[in-house]
N, C-alpha and C positions, 0 to 999 in steps of 0.2 A: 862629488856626490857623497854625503854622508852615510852611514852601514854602522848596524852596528853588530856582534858577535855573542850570542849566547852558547854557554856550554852546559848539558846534564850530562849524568851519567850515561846512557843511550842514547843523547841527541845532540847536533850542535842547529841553533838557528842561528840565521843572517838576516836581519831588520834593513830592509829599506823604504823610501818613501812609497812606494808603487805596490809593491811584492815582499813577501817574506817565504826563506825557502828554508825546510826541516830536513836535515839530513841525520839518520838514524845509522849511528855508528857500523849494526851490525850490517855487512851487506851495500853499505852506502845507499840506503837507499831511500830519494830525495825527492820530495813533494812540494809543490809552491800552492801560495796562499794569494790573493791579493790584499791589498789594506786595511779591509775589514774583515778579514780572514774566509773569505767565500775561496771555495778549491776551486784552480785553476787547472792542476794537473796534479793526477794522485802517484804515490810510490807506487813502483812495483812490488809485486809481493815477494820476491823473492831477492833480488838485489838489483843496484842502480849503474854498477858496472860488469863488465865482461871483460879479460884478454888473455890470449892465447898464450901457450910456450913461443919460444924463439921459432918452431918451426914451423907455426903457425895452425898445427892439425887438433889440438885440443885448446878450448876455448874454458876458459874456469871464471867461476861467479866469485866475485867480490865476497871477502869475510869479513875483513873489520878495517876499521878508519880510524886514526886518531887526527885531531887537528893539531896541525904544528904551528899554526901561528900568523902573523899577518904578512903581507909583503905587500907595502903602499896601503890600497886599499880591497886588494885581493885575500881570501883566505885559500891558505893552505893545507892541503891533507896528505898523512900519509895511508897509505888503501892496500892492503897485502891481501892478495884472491889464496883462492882454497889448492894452488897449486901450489905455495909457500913463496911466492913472486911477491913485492912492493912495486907502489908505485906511486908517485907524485901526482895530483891532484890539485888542479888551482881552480878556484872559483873568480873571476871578476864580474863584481858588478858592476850591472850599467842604471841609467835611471828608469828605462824599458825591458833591460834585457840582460842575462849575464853569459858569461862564455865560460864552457868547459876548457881545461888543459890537461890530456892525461899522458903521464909519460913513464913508461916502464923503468924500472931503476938499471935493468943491463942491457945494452947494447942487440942490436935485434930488428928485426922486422914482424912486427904482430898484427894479427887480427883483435879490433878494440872496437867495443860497444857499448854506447850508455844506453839506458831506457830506462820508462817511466810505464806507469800502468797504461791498458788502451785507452785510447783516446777518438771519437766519430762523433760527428762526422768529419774529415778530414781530407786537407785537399790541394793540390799542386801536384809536384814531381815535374813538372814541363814535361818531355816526349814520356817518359816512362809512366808518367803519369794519366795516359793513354791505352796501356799495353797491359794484356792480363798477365795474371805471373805464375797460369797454371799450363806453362810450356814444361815439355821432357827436357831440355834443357836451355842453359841462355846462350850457346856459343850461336853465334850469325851464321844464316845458311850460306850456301856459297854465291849465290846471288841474290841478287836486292827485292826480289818477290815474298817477304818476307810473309807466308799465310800463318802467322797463326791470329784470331781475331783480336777485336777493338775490347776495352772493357765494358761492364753495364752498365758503369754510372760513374758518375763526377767524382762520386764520395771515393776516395781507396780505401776503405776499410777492407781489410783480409789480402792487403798488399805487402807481396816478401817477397825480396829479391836478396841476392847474395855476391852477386858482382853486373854494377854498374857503371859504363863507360859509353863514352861514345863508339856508335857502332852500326856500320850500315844505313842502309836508306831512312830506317823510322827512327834510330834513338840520336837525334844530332843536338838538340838545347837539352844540354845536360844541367838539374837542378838538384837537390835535397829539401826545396825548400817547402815547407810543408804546414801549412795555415788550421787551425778549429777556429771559424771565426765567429761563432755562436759561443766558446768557451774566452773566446779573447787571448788565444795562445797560439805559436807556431813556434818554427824551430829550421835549421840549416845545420849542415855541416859543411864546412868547405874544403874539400881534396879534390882532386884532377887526377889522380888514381881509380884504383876499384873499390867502391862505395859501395855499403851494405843498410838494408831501409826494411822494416817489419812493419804492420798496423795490425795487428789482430787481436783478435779476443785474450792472446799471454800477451801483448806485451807492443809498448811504441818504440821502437829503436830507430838509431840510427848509428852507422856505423864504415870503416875501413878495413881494408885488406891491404897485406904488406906495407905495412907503416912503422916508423919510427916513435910515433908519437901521433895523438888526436890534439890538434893544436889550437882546433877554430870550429866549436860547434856551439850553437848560442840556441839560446831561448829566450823567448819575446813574448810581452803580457800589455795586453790593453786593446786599446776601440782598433777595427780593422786598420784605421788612418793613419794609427798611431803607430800599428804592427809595420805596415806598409812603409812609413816616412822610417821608421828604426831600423828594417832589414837595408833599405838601399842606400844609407846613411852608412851601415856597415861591410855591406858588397863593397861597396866604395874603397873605405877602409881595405877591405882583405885585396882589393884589385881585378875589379870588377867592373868596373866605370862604366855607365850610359854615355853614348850622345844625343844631342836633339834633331830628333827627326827634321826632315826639310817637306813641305807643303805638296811640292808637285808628286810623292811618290801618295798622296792619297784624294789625287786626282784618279781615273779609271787609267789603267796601264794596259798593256799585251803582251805576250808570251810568244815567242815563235812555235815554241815548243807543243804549247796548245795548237797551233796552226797545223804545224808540218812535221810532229814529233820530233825525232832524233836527225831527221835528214832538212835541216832548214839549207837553202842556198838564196843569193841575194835574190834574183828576181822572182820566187818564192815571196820571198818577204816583202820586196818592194809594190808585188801587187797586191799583196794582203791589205796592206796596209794604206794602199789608194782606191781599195773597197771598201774599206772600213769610212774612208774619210768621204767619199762620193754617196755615202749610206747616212750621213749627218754624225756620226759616234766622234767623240769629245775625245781624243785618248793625249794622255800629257806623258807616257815614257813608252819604253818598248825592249824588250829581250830577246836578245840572239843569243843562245846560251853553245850553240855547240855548232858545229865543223865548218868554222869562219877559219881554222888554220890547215895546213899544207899535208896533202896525202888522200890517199884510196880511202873514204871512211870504213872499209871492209878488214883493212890492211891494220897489224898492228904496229906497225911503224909509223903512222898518221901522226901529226903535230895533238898536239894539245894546246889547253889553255895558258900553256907555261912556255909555248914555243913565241914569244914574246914580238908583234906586228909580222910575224911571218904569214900574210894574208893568204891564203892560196886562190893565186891571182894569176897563173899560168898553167896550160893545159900541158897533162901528163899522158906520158902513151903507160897502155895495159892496165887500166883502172878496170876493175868492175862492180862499184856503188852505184851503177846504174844513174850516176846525179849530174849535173852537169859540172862540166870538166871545161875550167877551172869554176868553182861554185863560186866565190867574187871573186868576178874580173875588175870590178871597182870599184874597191871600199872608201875610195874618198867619195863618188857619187853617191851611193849608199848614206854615206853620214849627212852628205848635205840634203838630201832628200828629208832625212830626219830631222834637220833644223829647220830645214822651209817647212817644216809640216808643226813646226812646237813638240814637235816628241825627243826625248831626250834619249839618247844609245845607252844601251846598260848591257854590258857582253860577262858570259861566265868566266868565272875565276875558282882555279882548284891553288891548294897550297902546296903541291906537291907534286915532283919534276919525274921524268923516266931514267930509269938508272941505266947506267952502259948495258952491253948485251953480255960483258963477264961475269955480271954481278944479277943475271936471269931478268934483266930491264931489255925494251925495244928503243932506245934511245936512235934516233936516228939524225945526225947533223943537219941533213937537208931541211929535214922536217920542221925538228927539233931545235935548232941552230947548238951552240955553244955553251947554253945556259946551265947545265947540269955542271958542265969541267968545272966553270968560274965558281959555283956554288959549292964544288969538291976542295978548290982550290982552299978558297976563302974560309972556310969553317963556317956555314951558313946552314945545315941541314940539321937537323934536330939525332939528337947521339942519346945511348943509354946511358944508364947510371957506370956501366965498366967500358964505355968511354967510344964503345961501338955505335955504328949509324942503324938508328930505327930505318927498316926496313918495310915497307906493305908489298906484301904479297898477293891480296885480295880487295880490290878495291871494283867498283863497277865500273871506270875509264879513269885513265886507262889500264892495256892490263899490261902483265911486269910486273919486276918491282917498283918501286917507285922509293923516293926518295920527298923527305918533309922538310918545308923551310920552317927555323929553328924560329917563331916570330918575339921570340924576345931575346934575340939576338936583335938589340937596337941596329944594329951594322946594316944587319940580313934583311930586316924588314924594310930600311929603306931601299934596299937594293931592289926588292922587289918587288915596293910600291913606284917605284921609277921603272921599271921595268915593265909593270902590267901599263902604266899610262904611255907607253910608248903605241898599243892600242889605239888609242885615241877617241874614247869610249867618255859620256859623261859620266858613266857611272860602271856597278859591277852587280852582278849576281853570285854572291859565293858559296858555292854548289858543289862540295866536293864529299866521294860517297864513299867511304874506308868500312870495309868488313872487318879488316884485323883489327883487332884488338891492340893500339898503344899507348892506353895509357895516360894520355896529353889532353885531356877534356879542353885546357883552357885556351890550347894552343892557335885556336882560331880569332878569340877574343883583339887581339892587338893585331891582328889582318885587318879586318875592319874597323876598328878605334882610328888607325892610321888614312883609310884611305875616306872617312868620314872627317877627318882632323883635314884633309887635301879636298876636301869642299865635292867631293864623291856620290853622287847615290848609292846607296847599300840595298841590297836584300840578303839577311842574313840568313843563312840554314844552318849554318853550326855555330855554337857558342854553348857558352857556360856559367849558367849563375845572369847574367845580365845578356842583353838581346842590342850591343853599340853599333846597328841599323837606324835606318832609317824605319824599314819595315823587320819583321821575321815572319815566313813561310812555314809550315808546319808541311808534311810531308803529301805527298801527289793523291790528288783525287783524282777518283776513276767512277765512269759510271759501272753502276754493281748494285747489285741488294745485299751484299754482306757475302761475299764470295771472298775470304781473305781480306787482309788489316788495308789493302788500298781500296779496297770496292765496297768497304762498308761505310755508308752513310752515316751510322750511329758515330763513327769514330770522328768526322770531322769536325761537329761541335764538342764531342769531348777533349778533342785534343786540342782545341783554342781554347777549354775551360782550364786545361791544363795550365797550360802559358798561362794566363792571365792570373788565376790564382799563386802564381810562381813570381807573381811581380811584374810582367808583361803584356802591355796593352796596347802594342804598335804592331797587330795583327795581319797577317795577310795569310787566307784561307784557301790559295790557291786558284789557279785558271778556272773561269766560268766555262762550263762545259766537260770539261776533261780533256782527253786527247781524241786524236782525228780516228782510232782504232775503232771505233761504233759507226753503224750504216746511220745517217741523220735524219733517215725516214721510219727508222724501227718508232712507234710511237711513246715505246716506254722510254725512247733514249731523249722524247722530243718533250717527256714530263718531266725526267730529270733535269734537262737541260733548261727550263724554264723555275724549277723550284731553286736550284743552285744558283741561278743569277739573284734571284730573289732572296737570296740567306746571302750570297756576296755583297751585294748590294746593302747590307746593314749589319757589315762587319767595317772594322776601321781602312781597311783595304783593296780594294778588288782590281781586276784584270779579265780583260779577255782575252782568248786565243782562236779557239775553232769558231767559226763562222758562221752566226744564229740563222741568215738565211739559208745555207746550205739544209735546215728542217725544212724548207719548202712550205711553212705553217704561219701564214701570216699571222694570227693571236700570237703564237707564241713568239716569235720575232718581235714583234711592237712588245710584248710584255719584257722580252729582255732590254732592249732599247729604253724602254720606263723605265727599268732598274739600274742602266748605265747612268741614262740622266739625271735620276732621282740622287743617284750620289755621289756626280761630280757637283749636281746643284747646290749640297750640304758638304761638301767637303771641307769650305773653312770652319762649318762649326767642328767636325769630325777633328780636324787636325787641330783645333783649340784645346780639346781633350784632349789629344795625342800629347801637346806640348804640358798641357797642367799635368797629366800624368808621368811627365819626367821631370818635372820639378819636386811632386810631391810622394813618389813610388807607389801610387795608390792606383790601380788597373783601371782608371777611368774612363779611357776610349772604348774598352771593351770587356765590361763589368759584370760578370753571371750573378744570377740574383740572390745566390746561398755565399754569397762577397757584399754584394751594393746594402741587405735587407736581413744580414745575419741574425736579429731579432725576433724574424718570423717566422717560426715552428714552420710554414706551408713552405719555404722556398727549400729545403733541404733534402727533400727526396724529387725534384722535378726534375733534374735532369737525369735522367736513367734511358735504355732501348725499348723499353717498354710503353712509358705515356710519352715519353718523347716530346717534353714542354721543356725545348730547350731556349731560355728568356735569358735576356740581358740587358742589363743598360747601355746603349752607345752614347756617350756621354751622360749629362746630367739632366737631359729633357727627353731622351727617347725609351723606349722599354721595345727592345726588339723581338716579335713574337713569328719567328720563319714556320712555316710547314718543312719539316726536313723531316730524314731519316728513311730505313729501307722502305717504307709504304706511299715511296714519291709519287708514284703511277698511280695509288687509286683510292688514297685518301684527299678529302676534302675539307675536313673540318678539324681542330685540336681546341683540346680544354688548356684556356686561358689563364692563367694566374696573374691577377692585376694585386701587386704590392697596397699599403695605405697609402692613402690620396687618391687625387682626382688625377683623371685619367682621360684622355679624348685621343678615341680611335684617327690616324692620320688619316684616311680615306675614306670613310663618311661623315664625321664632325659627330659621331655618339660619343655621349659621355657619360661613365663610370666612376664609383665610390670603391675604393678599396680597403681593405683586400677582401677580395673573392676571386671566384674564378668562374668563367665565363665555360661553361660547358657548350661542349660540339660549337668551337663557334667554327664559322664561315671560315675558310683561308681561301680567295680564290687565289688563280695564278696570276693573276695578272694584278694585282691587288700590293701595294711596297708593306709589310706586315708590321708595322709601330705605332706604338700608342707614343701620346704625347702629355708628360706629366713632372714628375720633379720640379726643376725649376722652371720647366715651360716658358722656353725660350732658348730659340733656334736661329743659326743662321745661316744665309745662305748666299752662291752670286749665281747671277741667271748666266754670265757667258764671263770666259776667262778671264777677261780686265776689268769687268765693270766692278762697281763699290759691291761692299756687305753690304745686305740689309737682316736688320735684324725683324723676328717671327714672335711676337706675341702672345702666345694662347691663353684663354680663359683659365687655363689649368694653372695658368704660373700665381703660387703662389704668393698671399698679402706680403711685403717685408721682403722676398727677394729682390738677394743683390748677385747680377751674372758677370761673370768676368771673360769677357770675350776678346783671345789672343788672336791678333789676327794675321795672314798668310806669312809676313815676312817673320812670324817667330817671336818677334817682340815687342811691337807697338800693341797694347791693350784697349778695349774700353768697355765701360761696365753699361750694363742698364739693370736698373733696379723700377719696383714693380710696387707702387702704393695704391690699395684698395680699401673702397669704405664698407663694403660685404665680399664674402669670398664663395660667394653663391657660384655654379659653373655658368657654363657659355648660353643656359637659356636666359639668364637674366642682363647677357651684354647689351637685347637691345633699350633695355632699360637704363644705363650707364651713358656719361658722357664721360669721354677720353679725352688727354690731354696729355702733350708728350714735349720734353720740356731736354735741355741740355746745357749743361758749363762743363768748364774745361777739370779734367782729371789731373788734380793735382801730384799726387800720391801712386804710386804703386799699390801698396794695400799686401791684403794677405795672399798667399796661394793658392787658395781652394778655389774651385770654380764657379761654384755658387753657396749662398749661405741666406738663413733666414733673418729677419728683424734688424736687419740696416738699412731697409731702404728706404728712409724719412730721413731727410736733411733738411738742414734752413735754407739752405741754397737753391734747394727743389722752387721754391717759386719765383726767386728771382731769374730762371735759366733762359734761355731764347727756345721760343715755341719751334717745334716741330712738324712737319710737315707728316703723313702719314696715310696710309690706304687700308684697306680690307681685304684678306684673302677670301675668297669663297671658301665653300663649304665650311670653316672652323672659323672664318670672322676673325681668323688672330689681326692682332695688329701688325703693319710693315713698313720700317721706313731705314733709311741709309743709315749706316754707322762709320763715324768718322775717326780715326785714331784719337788716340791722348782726350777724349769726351766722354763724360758719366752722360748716362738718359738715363731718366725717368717719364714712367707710364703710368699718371695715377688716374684714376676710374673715381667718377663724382657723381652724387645722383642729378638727376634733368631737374 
């Protein structure tokens, strides 16, 4: 990529194709431009760096820069702050994006900060990005009930933290990454240390604590697509890596733990789960997350998920978990139960072992077996920087200390992804809940990369920078009206807009229902429980746990049951997204509309606790418009914002001009809440094996071309959408259809859909198609066969 270098006396500029950034000597303080010089992001007024003495207690602004000169195609600066300290200064650029280098001239561990002026609306942070940040302090309480509340809105403006880490129940997808996608700018930093983030009226930073050097913070300029395909191009890079989700994990799942909380045992589960299936529900995985291993669950000697096929499968005398004794007595029936039924086993997994009992651990052999020695033996547990073994002291299960496998310790990690599959589990849930503070954000990352690499289903809860799941879970819903950060409603859409703004769109919002801890006759439990299926239900992921007839309410029953079906119905379209969104790191599956619609002054303030219009795109043909938040129990109606274009309600076949917004509209319960627009074209299978069929609605519009991935992850086929008026669905019955298909030569681009391709010469030579009509929206519906382009073109009579 070519740059080129001016020098003034006060300024040096750096010209590139994209962007040009001004750096004014005094202060370093650096402003980017785009190509035609419109501000992207302005200086700070004051200076563009920060860093402390060696002992890190005084923080001093940048005073003067000279530039020293090139290296490759990086420029270098040297930057002396007002403490009389230097420092090295690299600038690389990219063709999107360039990366800071800042490194102090002596030896040290410092606190270092770059910033630019404020910048809002602004948006990601994944969990932190969630959490207000006007707590008395950040150290984690001693347990996982973490009350302090949700934030008010998507945007984090007026967000400051000062040390960020993984920590406890709510901060576990630890990110920096942080999007204006209205200004066409975002930004990261990448450490797995204590990280420090500002957005306020002084000033946008980003920043570390106890650090050597700032080695990897970048800044990103262009269309959301662009931002999106550049940051995970470079996650990549810094060691970050996605995998590609697998199909069945967005099929509907279940939770034991929604079932039966903390005390699941097999015949518990096994009759859950032959209610569920005697009830007609569709369920394609299922979690046992906890006390499948050996001991008193009261007892803190009890096995864990690291006490490796130690089933507790024999009855023990002096128990008093009141459970049954032994809880499996046979987990191999247990698992075949799960295979005869198409559900696939997915059992919790912690990274982290019990320490002996000299070392303040409950390790206990019988339980435990041998697996802690071997891992002491071997050098497999993650040590500090002076050579000591990181310790937790505070964790929710177990308790102890505990002891952390070292997961880039290539050795370690196989050791004990051989070790968890000795389980016998198709898959895992990785669910492990550290209060202490260590430091190792990234350390769960290559637990799952590895046992996704071993053909694994994943649910991920901890990670860093990248989500290398099948799914990620964002933290336990409860039912509540905002009684602390688990029982507030507000917080669950905001914490998935989190994710997703962070580059994360293989969503999963948690068990429908909550936990079994609510009477299922209270009627507010019996509203929440009906709205939450229904916001599950049109997220990229759902699951059930507690048991919708146990409300006793037949509406609301069948309204959950409609929302099971409605999205295992759509599933392969959902996971078509899910895969084009890890090809192209654009949050596609699960899209907030201040990301999908950054152009439209009206999508920027919607999501907040107050109008509570929280809209998304689920893929490229839905706009998902749920009733949620604390007013589940006794609101009925919410103001609509329909983006530009045509728009048809799924559930009555109206249709809308955008954008506007649809005041007091209608939400009932029982009602699946999406509009149908974009590229308007959906697909769907009515029962587990049968073909796609692809959903044509009047809204799709003239020139789309759809790219439809279908279950197995790679085979594609497109349908593309030619019309001779783009009038909506009252003038279809005036149209004659014609649906036409040849074979898909080509792969083609990655986007999932696009406009003004969809006229080919080939189009009329194709072999006609057969096709139907749905009620209510009259879309079109016919089979989709791998490796085939369709075309739908509309002709008058």
């Amino acid at each position: 990529m070519e740059n080129h270098t001016v020098q003034t006396e006060t300024t040096i500029e750096i010209h590139s194709l994209h962007y040009s950034v001004f750096i004014d000597r005094e202060g370093f303080r650096f402003r980017v431009t785009d190509a035609s010089g419109m501000p992207l992001v302005e200086a700070h007024p004051v200076c563009g760096l920060r860093w402390s003495n060696i002992a890190g207690t005084v923080l001093y602004d940048a005073a003067a820069a000279d530039y020293a000169g090139a290296r490759g195609q990086a420029a270098v600066f040297r930057v002396r702050n007002k403490g009389g300290d230097e420092a090295e200064v690299v600038l690389h650029p990219e063709e999107h994006s360039f990366r800071l280098a800042v490194t102090p001239a002596k030896e040290g561990k410092y606190v270092i900060e770059a910033r630019t002026a404020s910048v809002r609306p602004i948006y990601g942070m994944g969990d932190f990005g969630s959490h207000t940040d006007t707590v008395l302090t950040e150290d984690a309480p001693a347990q996982g009930k973490l009350d302090i509340p949700a934030r008010d809105s998507a945007d984090l403006f007026g967000f400051s933290r000062k040390d960020m880490v993984n920590q406890g129940t709510n901060m576990r997808f630890l990110t920096t990454f942080a999007i204006c996608p209205g200004k066409g700018f975002a930004q990261v930093l990448f450490a797995e240390g204590s990280k420090r983030a500002s957005f306020t009226l002084e000033e946008n930073m980003l920043g570390a604590n106890g650090v050597r050097s700032l080695g990897s913070l970048y800044y990103f300029f262009g269309d959301t697509k662009t931002i999106y395909r550049e940051y995970q191009r470079v996650r990549h890079e810094e060691g970050y890596p996605d995998r590609k989700p697998k199909y069945d994990m967005f099929r509907v799942g279940w939770e034991a733990y929604g079932s039966l909380g903390w005390n699941a045992y097999q015949s518990a589960v096994e009759e859950a789960l032959a209610e569920y299936r005697e009830r007609g529900y569709e369920l394609a995985w299922g979690v046992v997350g906890s006390g499948f291993w050996k001991g008193d669950r009261k007892s803190p000697e009890q096995g864990t998920t690291t006490s490796f096929n130690l089933w507790d499968t024999l009855e023990e005398e002096g128990r008093t978990d009141g459970l049954p004794n032994p809880r499996y007595p046979d987990p191999e029936r247990m698992k075949s139960l799960f295979k005869a039924s198409g559900i696939k086993l997915l059992l919790g997994i912690r990274h982290h072992f019990k320490a002996p009992r000299d070392d303040g651990g409950y390790h206990n052999p019988v339980n435990n077996g041998a697996f802690v020695e071997e891992g002491l033996e071997r050098g497999y547990f993650l040590r500090r920087e002076d050579g000591g073994l990181v310790r937790l002291t505070n964790a929710e299960f177990p308790k102890g200390t505990l002891y952390v496998l070292d997961s880039r310790n290539r050795e370690a990690l196989d050791w004990f992804v051989r070790l968890a599959e000795t389980w016998g589990a198709e898959g895992f849930k990785e669910d492990a809940m550290v209060y202490t503070k260590h430091y190792a954000d990234g350390n769960w990352n290559p637990i799952n990369e590895a046992f996704m690499d071993r053909g694994h289903l994943v649910i991920v809860r901890n990670s860093a920078y990248s989500a290398p799941g099948d799914v990620i879970r964002i933290n336990d819903t409860y039912y509540g009206k905002g009684e602390g950060f688990h029982f507030d409603q507000e917080r669950v859409p905001l914490n998935l807009f989190g994710f997703a703004a962070s580059g994360v769109s293989n969503l999963y919002p948690d068990i429908t229902g909550g936990t079994p801890k609510t009477d299922p006759s209270l009627p507010s439990y019996q509203w929440y429980f009906v709205r939450n299926a229904m916001f599950n239900a049109v997220c990229p992921a759902m699951s059930m746990g507690r048991k919708p007839w146990e409300m006793q309410h037949p509406r609301f029953e069948a309204a959950v049951k409609k929302a099971v079906d409605w999205h295992n119905r759509y599933a392969p379209y959902i996971y078509s997204s899910v895969v084009h969104a890890f090809r192209s790191g654009y949050p596609e599956a699960m899209c907030p509309l201040h990301i999908a619609f950054p152009e439209e002054p009206g999508v920027h303030g919607l999501a907040n606790r107050h109008t509570r219009q929280y809209e998304w795109m689920l893929g490229p043909s839905l706009l998902a418009a749920p009733l949620y938040g604390n007013d589940f129990e006794t609101a009925q109606t919410r103001d609509v914002y329909l983006p530009s274009g045509d728009w048809m309600e799924y559930e009555t076949g109206r249709c809308y001009r955008g954008p506007q917004i649809l005041k007091d509209h209608p939400r009932p319960a029982d009602a699946v809440p999406v509009f149908v627009g974009g590229a308007g074209i959906l697909v769907r299978r009515d029962t587990p094996e049968g073909p796609c069929m692809a959903e044509v609605y009047p809204t799709a519009p003239d020139g789309t071309v759809y790219r439809f991935i279908h279950p197995d992850g790679i085979s594609e086929s497109i349908v593309a959408v030619r019309k001779v008026c783009s009038k909506m669905g009252q003038e279809m019955g005036k149209i004659s259809w014609r649906v036409t298909k040849t074979p898909l030569s080509a792969p083609g681009a990655p986007e999932a859909w696009s406009h003004g391709n969809g006229r080919d010469a080939a189009d009329s030579l194709g072999q006609p198609v057969s096709f139907g009509r749905l009620p209510v929206s009259e879309a079109l519906s016919f089979i989709l066969e791998p490796g085939m382009k369709y075309t739908a073109a509309a002709e008058f009579q």
